[in-house]
N, C-alpha and C positions, 0 to 999 in steps of 0.2 A: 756726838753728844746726844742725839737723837736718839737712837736706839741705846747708848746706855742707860738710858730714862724708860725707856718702853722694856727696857732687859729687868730692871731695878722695881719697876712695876708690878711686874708679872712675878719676879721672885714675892715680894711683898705681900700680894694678893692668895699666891698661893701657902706661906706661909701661913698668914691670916686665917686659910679655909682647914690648915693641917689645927689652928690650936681652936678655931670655935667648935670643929668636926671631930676632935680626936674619939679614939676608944680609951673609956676609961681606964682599962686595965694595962695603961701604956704607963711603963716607968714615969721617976720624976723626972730622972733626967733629958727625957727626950721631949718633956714640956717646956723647961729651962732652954732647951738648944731649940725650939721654935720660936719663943718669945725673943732672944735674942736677935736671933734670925730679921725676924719682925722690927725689931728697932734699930738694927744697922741697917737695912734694907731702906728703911721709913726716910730713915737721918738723912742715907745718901742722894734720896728722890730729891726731896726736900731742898737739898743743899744744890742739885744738877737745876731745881725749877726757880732757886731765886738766883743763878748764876743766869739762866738764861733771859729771865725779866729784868735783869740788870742789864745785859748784853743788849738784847732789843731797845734800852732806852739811848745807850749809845750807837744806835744803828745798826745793828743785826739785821741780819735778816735769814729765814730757815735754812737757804741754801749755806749761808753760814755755819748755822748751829750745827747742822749736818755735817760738813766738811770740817770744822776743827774741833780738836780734845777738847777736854776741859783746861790743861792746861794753857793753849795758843789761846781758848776765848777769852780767859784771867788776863791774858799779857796784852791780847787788843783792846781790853777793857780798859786797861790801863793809859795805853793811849791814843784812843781814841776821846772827844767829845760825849756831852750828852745832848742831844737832837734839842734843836727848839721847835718848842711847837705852841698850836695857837696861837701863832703868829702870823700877819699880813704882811705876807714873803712883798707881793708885789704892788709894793711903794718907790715912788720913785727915789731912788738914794740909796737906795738898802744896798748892802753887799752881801750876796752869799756864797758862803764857802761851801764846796759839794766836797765829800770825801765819803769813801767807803768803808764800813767794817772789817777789819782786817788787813786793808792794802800797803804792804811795807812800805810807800811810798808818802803814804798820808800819816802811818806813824812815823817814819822821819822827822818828820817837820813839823810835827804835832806839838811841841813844847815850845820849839821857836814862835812857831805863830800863833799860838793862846798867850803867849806873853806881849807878844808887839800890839797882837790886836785888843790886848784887856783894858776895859775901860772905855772902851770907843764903842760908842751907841751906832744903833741900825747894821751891824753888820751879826750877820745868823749861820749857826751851824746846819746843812743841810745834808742827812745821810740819802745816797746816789739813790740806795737801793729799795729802801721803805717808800712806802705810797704818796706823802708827800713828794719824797724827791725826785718819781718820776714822773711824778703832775710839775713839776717846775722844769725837769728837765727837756718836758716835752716843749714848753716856752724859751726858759732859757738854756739852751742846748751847750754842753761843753763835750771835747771827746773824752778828753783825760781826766782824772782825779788825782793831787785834790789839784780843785781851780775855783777862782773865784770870779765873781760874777758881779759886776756895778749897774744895776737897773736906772735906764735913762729916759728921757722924755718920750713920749709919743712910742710906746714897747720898745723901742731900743734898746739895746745891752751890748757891754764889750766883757772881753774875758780874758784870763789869765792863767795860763799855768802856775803854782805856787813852787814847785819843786824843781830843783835845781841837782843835776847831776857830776859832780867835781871829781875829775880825775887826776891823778895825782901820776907824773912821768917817774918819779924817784924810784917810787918802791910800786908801780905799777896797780894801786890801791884808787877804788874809789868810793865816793860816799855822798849820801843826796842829804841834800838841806835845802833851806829856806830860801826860794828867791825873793830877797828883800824886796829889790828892783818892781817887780811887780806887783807885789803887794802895797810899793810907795806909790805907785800909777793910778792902781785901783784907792787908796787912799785919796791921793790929788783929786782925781774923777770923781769921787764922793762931795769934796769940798763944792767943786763948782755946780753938783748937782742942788747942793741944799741952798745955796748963795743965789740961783735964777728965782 
């Protein structure tokens, strides 16, 4: 996505310099096909730079933008979170959920668990890979994504894998989903934390 932007750019610009620089005694038509030029070029930028400010607010991060089309960013956009931020991750009670930008595994379970967990305060989207998440990460350390994370007294923390792997013997199919189970632990652990 990166270099379609810097490709998209440079057409732009060079267009740009063909219609401010032209020779006057150049047809009409070759004015019309740079001006053109010019505002498909323009449109496409445009459209690649609020794709990727959108994507950064869900967690991106460049090595991302880099590595997927425009299409696969559109579909992790889709399911992926948007980052909370200016927020004081480290309270005791919070729960944070770490996931990554693009990680099939974190969209999985992305709809299961914005529904179970809506409405339930102190618990925060944290993307792995952006600067906050790996100033959190550095404290509360998880290996996998997504996993959440219950901040306890005295820096303590426990954590959880969120994703669940179900294979299926019939038709030799399998498919990851939401581990409830852990996600009701990390719930539990929150109650007792706010109740001390």
């Amino acid at each position: 996505m990166i270099y379609t932007l810097v490709c998209t750019a440079i057409i732009s610009i060079i267009s740009l310099i063909s219609i401010f620089y032209r020779n006057k005694k150049k047809p009409q038509q070759k004015k019309k096909i740079s001006k053109v030029l010019v505002v498909i070029s323009t449109s496409i930028f445009i459209s690649y730079m609020v794709i990727a400010v959108i994507a950064y607010a869900h967690g991106a991060d460049l090595e991302s933008l880099q590595r997927f089309g425009i299409l696969r960013t559109i579909q992790a956009i889709q399911k992926s979170p948007v980052m909370d931020r200016n927020v004081n991750y480290d309270q005791q009670g919070n729960i944070l959920v770490y996931y990554r930008f693009g990680c099939e595994d974190c969209e999985a379970v992305y709809d299961s668990l914005k529904a179970k967990i809506a409405g339930k305060e102190d618990i925060y989207w944290v993307a792995s890979r952006q600067s906050e998440g790996q100033k959190l990460l550095q404290t509360y350390a998880v290996s996998e994504v997504p996993s959440g994370v219950i901040i306890q007294e005295d820096g303590m923390y426990t954590s959880y894998m969120l994703c669940d792997f179900i294979y299926d013997k019939t038709d030799e199919l399998g498919e990851r989903q939401l581990d409830t189970d852990a996600l009701d632990r990390l719930l539990e652990l929150q109650k007792r934390e706010v109740t001390k």
